[in-house]
N, C-alpha and C positions, 0 to 999 in steps of 0.2 A: 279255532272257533270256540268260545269259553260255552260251557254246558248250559251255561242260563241263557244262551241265544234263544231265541226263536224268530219262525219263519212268517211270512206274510204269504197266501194263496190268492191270484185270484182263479172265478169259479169258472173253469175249463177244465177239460180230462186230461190237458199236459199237468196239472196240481199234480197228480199223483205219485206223476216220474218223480217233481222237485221237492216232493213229500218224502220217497224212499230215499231218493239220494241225501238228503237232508237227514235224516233217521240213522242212516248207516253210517256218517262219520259221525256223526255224534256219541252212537254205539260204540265203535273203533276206538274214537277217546277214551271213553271210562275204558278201555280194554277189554271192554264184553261182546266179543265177535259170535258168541253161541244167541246172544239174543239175536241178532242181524234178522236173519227170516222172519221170525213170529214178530217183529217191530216192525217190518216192511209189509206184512201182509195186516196186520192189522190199523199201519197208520193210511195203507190206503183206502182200508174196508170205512174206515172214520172219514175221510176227505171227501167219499165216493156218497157217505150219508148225506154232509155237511153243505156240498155241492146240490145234490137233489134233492135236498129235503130244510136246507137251512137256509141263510141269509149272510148274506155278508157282512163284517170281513171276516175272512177265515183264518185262523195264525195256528201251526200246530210249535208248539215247545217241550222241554225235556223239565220234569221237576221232581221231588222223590228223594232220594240217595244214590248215593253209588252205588248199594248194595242190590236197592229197588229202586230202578232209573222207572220214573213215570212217565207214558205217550200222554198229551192231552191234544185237543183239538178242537178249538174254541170256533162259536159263528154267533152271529145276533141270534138267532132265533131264541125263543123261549118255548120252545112247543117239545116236549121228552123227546127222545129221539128211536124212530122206528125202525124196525127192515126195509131195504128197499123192495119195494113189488113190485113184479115185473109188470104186471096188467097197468099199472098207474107211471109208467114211464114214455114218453114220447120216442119216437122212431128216430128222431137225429141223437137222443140219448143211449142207444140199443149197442155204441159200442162200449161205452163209456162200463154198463153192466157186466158185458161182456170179459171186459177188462181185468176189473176189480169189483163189483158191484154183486157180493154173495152176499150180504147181508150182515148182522150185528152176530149170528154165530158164529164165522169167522173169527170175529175180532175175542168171542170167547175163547176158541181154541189155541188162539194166539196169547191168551192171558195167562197170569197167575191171579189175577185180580183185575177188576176191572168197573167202569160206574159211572156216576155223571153228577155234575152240580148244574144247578139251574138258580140264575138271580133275575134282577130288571131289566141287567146289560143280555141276555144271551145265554148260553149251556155251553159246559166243559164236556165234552165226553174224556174218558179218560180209561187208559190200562198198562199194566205192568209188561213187559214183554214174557214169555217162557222161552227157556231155555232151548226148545222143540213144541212143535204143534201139536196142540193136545189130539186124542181120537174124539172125545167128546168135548162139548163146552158147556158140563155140567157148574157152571161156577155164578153162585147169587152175585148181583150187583151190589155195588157199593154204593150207598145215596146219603151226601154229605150236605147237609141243611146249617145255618146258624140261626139259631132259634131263640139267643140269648137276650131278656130285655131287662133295663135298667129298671128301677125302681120309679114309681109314678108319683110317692110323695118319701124324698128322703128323712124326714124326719125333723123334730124340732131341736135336735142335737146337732144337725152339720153346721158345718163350716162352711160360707160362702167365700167361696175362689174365686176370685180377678185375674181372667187371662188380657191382657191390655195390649191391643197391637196383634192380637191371633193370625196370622200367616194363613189364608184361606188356601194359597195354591200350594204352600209345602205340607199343611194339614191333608189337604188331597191326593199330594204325592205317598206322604205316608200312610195312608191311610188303607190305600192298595196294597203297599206293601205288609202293612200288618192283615191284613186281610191274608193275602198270600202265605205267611208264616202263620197266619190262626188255622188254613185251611191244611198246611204240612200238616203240622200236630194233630188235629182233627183225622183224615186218614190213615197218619200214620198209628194213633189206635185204635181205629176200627178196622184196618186189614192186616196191620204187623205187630201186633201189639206184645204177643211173644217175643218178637225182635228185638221193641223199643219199649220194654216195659214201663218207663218214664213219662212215654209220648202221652200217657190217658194222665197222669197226675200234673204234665204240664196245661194240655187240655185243659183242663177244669179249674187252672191257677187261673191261664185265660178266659175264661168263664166269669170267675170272683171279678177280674179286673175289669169287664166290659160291663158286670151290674153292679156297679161304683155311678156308673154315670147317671143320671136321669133323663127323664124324656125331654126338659127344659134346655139340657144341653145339645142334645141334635136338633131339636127346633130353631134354637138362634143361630146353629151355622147352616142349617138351610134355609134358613131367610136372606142371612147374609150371601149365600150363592144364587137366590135366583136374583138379590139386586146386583150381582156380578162386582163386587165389591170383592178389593187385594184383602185387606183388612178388617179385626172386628174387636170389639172390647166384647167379652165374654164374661158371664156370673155364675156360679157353677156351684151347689152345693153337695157338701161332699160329706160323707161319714169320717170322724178323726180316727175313727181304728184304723182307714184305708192304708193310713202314711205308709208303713210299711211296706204294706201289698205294693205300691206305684214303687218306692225304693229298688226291691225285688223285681218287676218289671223293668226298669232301667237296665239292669246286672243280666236277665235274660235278653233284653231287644241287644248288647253288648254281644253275649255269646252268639246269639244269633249270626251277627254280621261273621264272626269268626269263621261260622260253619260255612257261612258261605263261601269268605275268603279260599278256605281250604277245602271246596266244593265236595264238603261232607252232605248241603243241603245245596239241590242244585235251583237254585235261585238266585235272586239279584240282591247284594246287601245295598243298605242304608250310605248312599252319599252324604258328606262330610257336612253340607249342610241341611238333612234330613236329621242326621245326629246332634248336630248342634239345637236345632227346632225341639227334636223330641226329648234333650236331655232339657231344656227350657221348663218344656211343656210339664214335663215330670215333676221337674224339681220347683215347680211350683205351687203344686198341693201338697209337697211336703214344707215346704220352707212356709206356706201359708196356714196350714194347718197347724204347726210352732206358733203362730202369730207374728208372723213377718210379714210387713207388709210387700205390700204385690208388684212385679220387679216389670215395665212393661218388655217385650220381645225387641230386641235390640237391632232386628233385621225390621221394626216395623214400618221406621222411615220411607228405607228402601224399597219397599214395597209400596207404600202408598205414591213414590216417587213413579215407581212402573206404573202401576193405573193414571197416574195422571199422563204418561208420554201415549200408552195406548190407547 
């Protein structure tokens, strides 16, 4: 089972059995048998939430390190996530509590850390297993926001970038996944930082790179996605100091995949043609910014070929 699996639930009280059993090899793998307990009682204490308090679909997954394997436990809802109360629970629900259903303390004394993300899709609950269940679950939440916005007028100095043929669904594909690696780094210095002294200078490299872009350039490729459009010509103006900065990014989005290969970061790396796309995508406000002229995506054919069959 490779550690960037994850599971699908649906919302019934057997989730929780194929939640532990699910947890525990995964545990086994990395060869962390001392987390087992505190990962099973807290990934039920999360399902037991997730089920009677959330929305569907429910997927729980392994992501973190080796060092720090992280539970998360993802549902549509977007509403923070409460304790279950017993008084607000329905009577064909009474054993499901009974079961697993103590609450988000629990899942504290099961932690070393623990917290939650909330976007438009839905809420991450999330925690670290401990080694042994705590006595108490004196431990603050961890609340992981991206709050970073581009710049609303770049300037009379950029350089406008011609992306020609922009690839809307491998932008999308990537786009998660840089999300996903923005969010690694992100936690990992706010709860380990001692660990990964790095993780907070990497942090805020991603930071510099995400307000590079401006607001003109998320507005045309969400235009372009509600007219459900493969393709797009894009105009993008950019600061010339950035070259660099995108350079340096290419060399990290690289190391990244490495780490996953060698499931140092237990995540999904970048497919061959995700890499191909985002070394594109890169190497294009560098070589434009040079003043080279703009090279269109050489998959854009292709793509327009697929919207036309669907």
């Amino acid at each position: 089972m490779p550690l960037s699996s994850q599971l699908s639930l649906a919302p019934s009280p057997r989730s929780a059995a194929d939640a532990r059993r699910w947890i525990r090899a995964a545990c086994l793998k990395l060869n962390r048998p001392e987390l087992v307990e505190a990962a099973e009682v807290g990934i039920s204490e999360l399902v037991a939430n997730a089920i009677l308090h959330g929305h569907g679909p429910i997927t729980v997954r392994l992501r973190g390190t080796a060092s720090h394997p992280r539970v998360e436990v993802l549902d549509g809802s977007t509403e923070p996530p409460v304790p279950p109360a017993l008084a607000e629970v329905e009577e064909d629900d009474a054993d499901l509590l009974t079961t697993f259903g103590r609450g988000l303390a629990m899942v504290a004394r099961s932690a070393t850390a623990w917290g939650a993300s909330i976007d438009e899709n839905g809420k991450i609950v999330w925690f670290e297993p401990a080694p042994e269940l705590r006595e108490d679950g004196d431990i603050e939440w961890v609340i992981d926001q991206d709050v970073t916005d581009g710049p609303d007028n770049p300037g009379e100095t950029a350089t406008l970038v011609a992306l020609l043929g922009f690839d809307l669904r491998l932008y999308e594909a990537l786009n998660r996944q840089y999300r996903e690696l923005r969010r690694e780094l992100r936690l990992l210095s706010l709860a380990h930082q001692a660990d990964y002294p790095l993780a907070a200078d990497l942090s805020g490299m991603f930071d510099d790179f995400e307000r590079q872009f401006p607001r003109t350039y998320h507005d045309q490729i969400c235009r372009a996605l509600e007219q459900r459009r493969a393709s797009t010509d894009l105009e993008v103006p950019i600061q010339p100091a950035a070259s660099s900065l995108f350079v340096t990014m290419g060399e990290m989005f690289d190391l990244a995949d490495a780490f996953c290969r060698a499931e140092r970061l237990l995540a999904m790396e970048r497919t061959p043609r995700q890499r191909e796309f985002h070394s594109w995508f890169l190497g294009e406000f560098v070589r434009q910014i040079a003043g080279g002229e703009p090279r269109r995506w050489p998959g854009a054919a292709t793509a327009r070929s697929a919207s036309n069959v669907s």
